[in-house]
C-alpha positions, 0 to 999 in steps of 0.5 A, spaced: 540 556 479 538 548 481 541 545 486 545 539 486 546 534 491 553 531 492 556 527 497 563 524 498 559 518 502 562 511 498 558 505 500 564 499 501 569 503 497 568 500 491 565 503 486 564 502 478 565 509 474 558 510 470 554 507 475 557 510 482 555 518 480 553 520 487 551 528 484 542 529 484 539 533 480 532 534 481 527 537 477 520 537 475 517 533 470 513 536 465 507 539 467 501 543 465 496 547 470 489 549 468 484 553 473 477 554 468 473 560 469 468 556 473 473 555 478 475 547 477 482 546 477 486 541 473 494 540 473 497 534 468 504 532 469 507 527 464 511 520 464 511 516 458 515 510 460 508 507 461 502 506 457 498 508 463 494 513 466 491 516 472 485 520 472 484 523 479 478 527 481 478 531 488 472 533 490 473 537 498 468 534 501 469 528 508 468 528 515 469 535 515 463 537 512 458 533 516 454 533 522 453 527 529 446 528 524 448 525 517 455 523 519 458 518 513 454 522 508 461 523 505 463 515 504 455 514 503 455 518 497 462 516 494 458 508 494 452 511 491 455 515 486 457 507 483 450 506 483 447 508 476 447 515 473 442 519 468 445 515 462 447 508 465 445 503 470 450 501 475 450 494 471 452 498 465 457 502 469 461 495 471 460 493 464 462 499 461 469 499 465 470 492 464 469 492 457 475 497 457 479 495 462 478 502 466 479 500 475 475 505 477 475 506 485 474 512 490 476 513 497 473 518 503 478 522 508 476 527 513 478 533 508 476 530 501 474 525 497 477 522 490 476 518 485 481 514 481 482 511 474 488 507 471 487 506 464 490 505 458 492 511 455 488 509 448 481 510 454 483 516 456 476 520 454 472 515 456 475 514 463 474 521 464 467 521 461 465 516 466 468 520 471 464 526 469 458 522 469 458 518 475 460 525 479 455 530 476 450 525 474 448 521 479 441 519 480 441 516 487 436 509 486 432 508 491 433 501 491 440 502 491 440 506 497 437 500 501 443 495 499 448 500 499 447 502 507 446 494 507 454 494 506 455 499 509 453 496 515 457 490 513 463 494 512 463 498 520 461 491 523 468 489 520 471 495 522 468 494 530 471 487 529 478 490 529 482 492 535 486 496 533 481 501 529 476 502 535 482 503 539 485 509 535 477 511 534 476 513 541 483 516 541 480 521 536 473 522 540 476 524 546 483 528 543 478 531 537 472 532 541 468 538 539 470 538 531 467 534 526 474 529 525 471 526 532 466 521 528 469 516 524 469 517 517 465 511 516 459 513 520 456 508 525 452 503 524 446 508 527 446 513 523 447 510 516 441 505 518 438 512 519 441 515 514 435 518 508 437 519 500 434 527 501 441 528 505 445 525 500 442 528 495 443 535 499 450 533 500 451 531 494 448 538 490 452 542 495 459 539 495 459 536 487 461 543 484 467 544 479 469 549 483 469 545 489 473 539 485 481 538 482 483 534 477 490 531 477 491 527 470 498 523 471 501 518 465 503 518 458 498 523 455 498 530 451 497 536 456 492 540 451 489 534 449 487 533 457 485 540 457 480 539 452 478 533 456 476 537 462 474 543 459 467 540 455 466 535 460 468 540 468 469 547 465 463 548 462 459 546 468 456 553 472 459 554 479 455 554 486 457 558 492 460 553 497 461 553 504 467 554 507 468 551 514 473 554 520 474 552 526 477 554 532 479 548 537 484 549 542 487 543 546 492 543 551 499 539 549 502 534 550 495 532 551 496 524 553 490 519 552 491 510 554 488 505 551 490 498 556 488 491 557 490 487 563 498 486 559 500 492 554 498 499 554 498 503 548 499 510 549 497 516 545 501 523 546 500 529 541 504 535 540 501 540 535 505 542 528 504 546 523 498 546 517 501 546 510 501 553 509 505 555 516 511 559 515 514 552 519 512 546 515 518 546 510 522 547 517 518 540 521 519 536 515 526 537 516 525 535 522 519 530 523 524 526 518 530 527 523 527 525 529 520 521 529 518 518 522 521 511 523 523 506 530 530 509 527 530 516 528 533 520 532 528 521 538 524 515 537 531 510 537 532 513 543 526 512 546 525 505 544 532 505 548 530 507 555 530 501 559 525 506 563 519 505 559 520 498 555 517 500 549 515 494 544 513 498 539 513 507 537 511 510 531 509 518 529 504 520 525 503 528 522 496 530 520 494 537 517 488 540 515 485 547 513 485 550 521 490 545 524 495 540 526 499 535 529 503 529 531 500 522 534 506 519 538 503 512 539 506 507 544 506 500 546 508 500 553 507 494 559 500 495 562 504 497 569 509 503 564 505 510 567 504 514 562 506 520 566 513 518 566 513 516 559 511 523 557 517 525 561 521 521 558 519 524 550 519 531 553 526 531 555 529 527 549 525 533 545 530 538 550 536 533 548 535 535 540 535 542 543 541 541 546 544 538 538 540 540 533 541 537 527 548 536 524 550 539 516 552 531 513 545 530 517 541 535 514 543 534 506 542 526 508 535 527 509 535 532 504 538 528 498 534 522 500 527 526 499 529 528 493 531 521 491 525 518 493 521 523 489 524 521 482 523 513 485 515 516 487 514 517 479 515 510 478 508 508 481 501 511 476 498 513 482 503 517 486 501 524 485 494 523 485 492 518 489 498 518 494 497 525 494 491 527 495 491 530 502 497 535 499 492 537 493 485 537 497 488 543 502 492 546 498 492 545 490 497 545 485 502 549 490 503 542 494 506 539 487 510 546 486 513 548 492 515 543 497 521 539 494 524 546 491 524 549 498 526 543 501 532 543 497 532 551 499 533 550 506 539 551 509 540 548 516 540 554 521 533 554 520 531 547 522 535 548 527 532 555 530 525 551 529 528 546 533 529 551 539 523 555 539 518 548 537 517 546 545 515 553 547 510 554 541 506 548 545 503 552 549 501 557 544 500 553 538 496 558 534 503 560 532 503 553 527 497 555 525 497 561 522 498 563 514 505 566 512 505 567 504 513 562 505 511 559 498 511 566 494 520 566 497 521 559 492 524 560 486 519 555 483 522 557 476 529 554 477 527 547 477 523 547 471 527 542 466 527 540 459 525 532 461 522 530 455 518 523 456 519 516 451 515 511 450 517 505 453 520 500 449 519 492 449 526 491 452 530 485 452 531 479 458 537 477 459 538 470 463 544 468 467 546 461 471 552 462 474 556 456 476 554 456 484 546 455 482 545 462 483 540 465 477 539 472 474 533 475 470 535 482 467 529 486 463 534 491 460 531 498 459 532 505 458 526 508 459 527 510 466 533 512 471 530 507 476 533 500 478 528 494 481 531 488 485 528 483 488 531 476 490 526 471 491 528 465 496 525 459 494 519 454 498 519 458 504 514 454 509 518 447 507 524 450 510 521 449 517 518 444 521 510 446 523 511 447 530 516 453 528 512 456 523 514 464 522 522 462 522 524 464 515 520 471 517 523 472 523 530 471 519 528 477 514 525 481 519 533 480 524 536 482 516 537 490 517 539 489 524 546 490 523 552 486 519 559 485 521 561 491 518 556 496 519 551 498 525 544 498 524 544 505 524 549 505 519 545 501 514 540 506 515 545 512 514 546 508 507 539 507 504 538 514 505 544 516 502 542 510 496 535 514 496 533 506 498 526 503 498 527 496 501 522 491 503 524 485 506 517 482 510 510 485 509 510 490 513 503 488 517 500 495 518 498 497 512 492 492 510 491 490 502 499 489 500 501 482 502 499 479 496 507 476 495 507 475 502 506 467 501 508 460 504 512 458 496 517 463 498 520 468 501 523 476 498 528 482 498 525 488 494 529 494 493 528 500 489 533 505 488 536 510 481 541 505 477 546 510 478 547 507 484 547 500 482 554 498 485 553 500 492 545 497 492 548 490 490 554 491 494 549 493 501 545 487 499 550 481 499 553 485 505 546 483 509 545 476 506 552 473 507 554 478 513 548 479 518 549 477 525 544 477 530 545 478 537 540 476 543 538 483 544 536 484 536 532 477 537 528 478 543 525 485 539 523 481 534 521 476 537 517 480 541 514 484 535 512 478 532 508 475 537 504 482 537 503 480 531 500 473 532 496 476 538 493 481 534 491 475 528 488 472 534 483 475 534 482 477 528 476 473 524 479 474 517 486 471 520 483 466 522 478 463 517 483 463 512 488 458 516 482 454 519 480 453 512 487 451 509 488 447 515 481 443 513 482 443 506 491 440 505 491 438 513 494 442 519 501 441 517 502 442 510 507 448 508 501 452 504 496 452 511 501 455 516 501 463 517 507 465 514 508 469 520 507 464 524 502 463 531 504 465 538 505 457 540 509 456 534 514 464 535 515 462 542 519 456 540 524 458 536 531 460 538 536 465 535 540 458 534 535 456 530 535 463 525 543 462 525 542 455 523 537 457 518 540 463 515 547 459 514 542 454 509 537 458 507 541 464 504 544 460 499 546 460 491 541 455 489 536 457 493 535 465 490 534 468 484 535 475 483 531 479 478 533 486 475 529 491 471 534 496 469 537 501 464 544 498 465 548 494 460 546 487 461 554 485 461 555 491 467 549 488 470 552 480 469 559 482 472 556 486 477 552 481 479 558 476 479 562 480 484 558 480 490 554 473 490 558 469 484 562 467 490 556 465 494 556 458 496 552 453 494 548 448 499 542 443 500 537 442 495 532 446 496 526 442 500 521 440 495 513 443 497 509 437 499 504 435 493 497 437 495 490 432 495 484 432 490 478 434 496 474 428 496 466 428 500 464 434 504 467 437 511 466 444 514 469 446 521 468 453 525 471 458 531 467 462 535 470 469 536 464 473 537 465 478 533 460 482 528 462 480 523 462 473 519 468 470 515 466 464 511 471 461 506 469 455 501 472 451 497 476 445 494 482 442 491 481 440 483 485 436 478 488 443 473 488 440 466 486 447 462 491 453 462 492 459 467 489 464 463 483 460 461 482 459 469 483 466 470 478 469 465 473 463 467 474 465 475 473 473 474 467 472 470 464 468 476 467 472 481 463 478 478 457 475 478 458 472 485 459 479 488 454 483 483 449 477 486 451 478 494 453 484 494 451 489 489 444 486 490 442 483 496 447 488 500 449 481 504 457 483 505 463 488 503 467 484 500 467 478 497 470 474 491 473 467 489 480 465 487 484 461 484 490 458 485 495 453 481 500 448 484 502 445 478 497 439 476 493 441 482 489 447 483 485 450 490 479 454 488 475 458 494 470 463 496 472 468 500 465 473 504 465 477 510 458 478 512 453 478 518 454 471 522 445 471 521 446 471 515 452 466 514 447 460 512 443 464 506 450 466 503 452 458 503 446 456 500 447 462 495 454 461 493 453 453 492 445 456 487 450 461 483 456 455 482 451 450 480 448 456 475 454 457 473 457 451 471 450 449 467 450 455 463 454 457 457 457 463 458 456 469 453 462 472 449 461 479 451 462 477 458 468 473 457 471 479 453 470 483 459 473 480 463 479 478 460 480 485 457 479 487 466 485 481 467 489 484 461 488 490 464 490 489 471 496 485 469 499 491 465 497 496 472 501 490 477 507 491 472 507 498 472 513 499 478 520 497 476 520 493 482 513 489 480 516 487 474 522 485 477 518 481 482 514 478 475 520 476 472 522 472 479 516 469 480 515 467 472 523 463 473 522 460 480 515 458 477 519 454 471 516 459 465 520 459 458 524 466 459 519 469 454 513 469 459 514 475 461 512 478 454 508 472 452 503 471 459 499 478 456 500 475 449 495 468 451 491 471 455 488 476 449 488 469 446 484 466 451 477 464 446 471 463 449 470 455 447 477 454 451 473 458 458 467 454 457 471 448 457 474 450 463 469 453 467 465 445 467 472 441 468 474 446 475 467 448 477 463 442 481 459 442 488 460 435 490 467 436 493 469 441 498 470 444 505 468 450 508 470 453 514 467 459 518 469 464 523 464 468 527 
């Protein structure tokens, strides 16, 4: 019997008959589990709504299995294997992949490591053959060792340079003391220089073995044919005994450690919780999601509410592993908050969810609410292999089976129970970490449905001008039940003044706080019952994902099921049009922002990157401002400015709403009409400033005193060539310029250049992280390769090499209904035919190598440039 997940719950009262279904059926999507006589294991799950596929090798192996004598051998070894095997160079190898369109990259964690690759389902075989060989057949080049612990090095000295990275690090060495997850994942600078390539070698012959290793193959792919993959590649292989790891480690709880600086303290209390396989994890799910998962959960809004320790920022963290678990409970607090007097306060709100528990309309919130954000979880290629690769490295296909269908078993009273009995089991935490077979009692069979796939169709754009300015794009189709939004509002850093740089952040920031009708709390109450992504600023602690947060505009990205579709856009004009912002709610984002700012400070990346603009368009142009402002220009806003700006920034003609959707185009236009056809029209959008061709040389610098450099140099250029062309031309020298600095001088980690277009204009920079010793040679360096390149006609292979890795990442960045909406908006807000959605891929296939050498001599050139560093 499958369980459907119903509501009377209606947002606003307004409701369209075939869009406001609030009954949830979950199931599984089609799937296949093989385990071979060697022990290797492969599950394939199928989603034909996207040519893409994701191939995900699991190998058990990270922190855990290594000693204070080759700690880092596990990341060590994820870089080597990159290096060359029996059959290919590490040249051949990056060739190979870009020849094919094939993203191939790895990731080291304390209890595994895993290699991903996205590819075209038409590269399928190769990508796993690739895969098969860097993993079974790396050779370990001598030379290559030497470089890569070079870049290594580089890599811990931009981990050092970060202030949150070592507090969190001696954190874990003094709460972890006495296991290996104390060292950090990276290894240290010591022991990577005295590193040997004999102990990788050994490391790598004792882990690397197939029955040591998972496969999780999601995207639009034949399961049999799959297996067939795997089976010559990984099933043949002979296993090897592999050793297994325990480890009793008692701590007594709560246990309390404090990092301070003369102003703030931050504070670390943990808990202990229970291990995948206790009888008590699907209950603490329940509960985690409840009490501490966000600022707005039970336990933690109240805390952030007490007045006696003025928290400016809390959040939780769950780790398990094989042995053991537990709850990182980190917060920021004034340096004169004492910590005892904070784990008093947490201990007693812990006796308060005693006292409450959790109430049936919660409880079935949260639970249709994970439901709901695993279907919308699908949507993204590397949701089951890479998202998930903790779940399948401790406890293999049984985390794919189990979880959501005893989630969806569980009733109340056993969370409740949990609840009552969880403070007492800290002083015996053993009790959460003691196997219990829970997952044998859950009725996996039940939810096994009859989801049959489709191959995604073209679609069909729809666009809409409606009389107060306001524009629509909707990408009609059917292939999935998800809905994407994003509202784009238009030159975001022309709408402020330079000395309030930030403005229109902090406006997003304040969106969710509250409206007139509803709390913050019951905003939250009805994303969760939408099943809600919601995104409204860059959420600054996750690294790596702010390429859309940029002074041209600013955004609101929203994903949910389009059954929904009424009460998304009806929850979204209630935010714009409805927000109210008071004195209290002001002050706590101010305050957030300015921790941001301080933070950025000090960070040399931040920095190199705005001194650089500012040097290369001038301080006060839009484009070299922060996005998020600096502590200076934070400090002089009021919440009378954001009221001012909100009334006109949040305008008809100012916002373009694009949609990726299986509703019909007309519902979509009149639902659309409904809740912002009434929005009024204002000022004409401020115009971004035009930018300058740079003219003789400059350069500039900070000293920070940092281990790590950050060398940014470039120049403004006149643009007469198109975006595609320019683009292949620049990845081809990005290529060269970190295969040149990184792959065979080991000078940095990360390196690249780039290429950004405004109109007739374009900017054209390198960007390097390397050693401040080193700063001077790369320089030089940067400006031989440029000369070199600009000289030199560039081979065909070359050029079709990257155009395929351009074509190819294209298709990956739209693989998301939220991505694709927030393409079509862009593409609208950039002035592009309404057929450049489908035709951008188009032209770049066509890009000819006659048209990329052209460009490649008209954009490159040395004489004209800024360069700014940071040390």
């Amino acid at each position: 019997m499958k369980l459907r997940l119903y509501s009377g719950f209606i947002l606003l009262g307004l409701i369209v008959p075939l869009l406001a279904q609030s009954q949830i059926q979950w199931e599984f999507p089609p799937y296949r589990y093989y385990q071979y006589e060697n022990g290797f294991e492969l599950l394939v799950i199928e989603n034909h709504t996207n040519p893409l596929v994701s191939v995900v090798v699991i190998v058990r192996a990270g922190l855990r299995n290594e000693t204070a004598a080759n700690n880092g051998v596990s990341h060590m070894l994820e870089h080597m294997t990159f290096n060359g095997t029996t059959k290919r160079t590490q040249k051949q190898l990056y060739d190979e992949l870009d020849s094919l369109g094939i993203y191939l990259n790895a990731h080291t964690d304390m209890d595994y490591t895993n290699y991903l690759a996205l590819t075209h389902r038409d590269f399928l075989e190769q990508s796993v053959e690739i895969m098969a060989d860097m993993l079974l057949n790396s050779t370990f080049p001598e030379e290559k060792f030497e470089k890569e612990k070079g870049i290594i090095v580089e890599e811990v000295g931009k981990d050092s340079d970060n202030p949150d990275y070592q507090k969190n690090l001696r954190f874990r060495q003094q709460f972890l003391a006495g296991t290996p997850y104390a060292m950090p994942v990276i290894g240290t600078v010591e022991t990577i220089r005295n590193m040997r390539r004999e102990q990788v070698v050994e490391y790598y012959q004792t882990y690397y073995q197939p029955n040591n290793m998972m496969a999780v193959v999601f995207g639009d792919v034949n399961p049999d044919a799959v297996n067939q993959l795997f089976q010559s590649y990984f099933g043949e292989l002979k296993p090897k005994a592999v050793p297994q790891l325990q480890f009793e480690w008692k701590r007594d709880y709560p246990f309390v450690h404090q990092e301070m600086n003369a102003e703030r303290k931050l504070v670390y209390l943990v808990f202990p919780a229970p291990t995948f396989n206790n009888r008590y994890f699907i209950p603490f799910t329940i509960f985690f999601n409840y009490a501490l998962e966000s600022d707005k959960s039970r336990l933690m809004e109240r805390l952030i509410q007490n007045e006696s320790v003025s928290i400016r920022q809390a959040s939780a963290s769950y780790e398990y592993h094989p042995d053991f678990a537990y709850v990182i409970l980190t917060f920021d607090v004034p340096a004169d908050v004492d910590a005892t007097v904070l784990k008093r306060e947490v201990i007693t709100e812990f006796q308060h969810l005693q006292q409450e528990g959790i109430r049936e309309e919660e409880f079935q919130l949260i639970v249709r609410n994970l439901a709901i954000s695993d279907i919308l979880q699908r949507d993204q290629v590397m949701y089951y292999g890479f998202f998930k690769s903790h779940e399948f490295a401790i406890a293999g296909k049984t985390a794919f089976e189990v979880v959501m269908p005893a989630l969806l078993e569980l009733e109340v009273a056993e969370v409740n129970r949990f609840i009552q009995e969880y403070p007492r089991m800290w002083h015996n935490p053993t009790v959460l970490y003691q196997p219990f077979p829970w997952m044998k009692k859950v009725d996996v069979a039940a939810y096994h449905g009859k989801a049959q796939g489709r191959y995604r169709g073209v679609g069909e754009i729809h666009r809409t001008v409606f009389p107060n300015g306001l524009t629509l794009v909707h990408l009609y189709n059917t292939d999935s039940p998800i809905l994407g939004i994003h509202l784009l509002f238009k030159n975001r850093s022309a709408w402020e003044s330079p000395d309030k740089a930030g403005l229109v952040e902090m406006l997003h920031r304040m969106l969710l706080k509250r409206t007139r009708n509803y709390t913050a709390e019951e905003i939250t109450k009805k994303l969760k019952y939408l099943g809600a992504e919601v995104k409204t600023y860059d959420w600054d602690y996750i690294p790596f994902d702010d390429y859309y947060n940029v002074p041209e505009y600013s955004y609101i990205r929203f994903k949910t099921l389009d059954q929904f579709g009424e009460q998304a856009f009806a929850l979204l004009a209630e935010v714009l049009q409805n927000a109210v912002f008071t004195e209290e709610d002001f002050e706590q984002v101010k305050r957030r922002m300015l921790a941001v700012a301080q933070k950025n400070q000090k960070k040399a990346s931040f920095q190199a990157r705005y001194g650089f603009f500012r040097l290369l368009l001038g301080k006060d142009h839009p484009l070299s401002r922060p996005v998020g402002g600096t502590q200076e220009t934070i400090q002089n806003i009021t919440l009378q400015d954001v009221q001012q700006l909100k009334a006109r920034y949040f305008q008809a003609n100012n916002l373009i709403i694009s949609v990726v959707s299986g509703i019909e185009p007309e519902t979509m236009k009149q639902l659309v009409k409904r809740y912002f056809g009434g929005m009024p029209a204002g000022e004409h959008p401020p115009a971004m400033p035009t930018i300058d061709l740079t003219q003789g040389l400059a350069a500039d610098f900070k000293v920070l005193d940092k281990q790590q450099a950050q060398l940014y140099w470039g120049y403004v250029f006149e643009n007469r060539a198109s975006g595609a062309a320019l683009a292949v031309a620049n990845h081809v020298f990005s290529n060269r310029l970190a295969f040149h600095l990184r792959e065979q001088k080991g000078w940095a980690y990360r390196l690249g250049s780039s290429v950004q277009l405004y109109g007739d204009k374009g900017i054209f920079y390198v960007r390097m992280g390397t050693r401040p010793y080193i700063l001077q040679d790369a320089i030089l360096a940067i400006q031989a390769d440029l000369e070199s390149f600009r000289s030199e006609v560039l081979p065909d292979n070359e050029i079709e090499r990257s155009r395929n890795a351009l074509l190819a990442a294209k298709v990956r960045r739209r693989a998301t209904r939220e991505n694709q909406a927030y393409f079509l908006g862009l593409f609208e807000f950039l002035g592009y035919p309404e057929d450049y959605y489908f035709r951008s891929l188009e032209s770049l296939k066509n890009v000819s190598p006659e048209e990329v050498n052209r460009v490649k001599n008209q954009f490159i050139q040395t004489e004209n440039y800024r360069i700014y560093w940071v040390k």
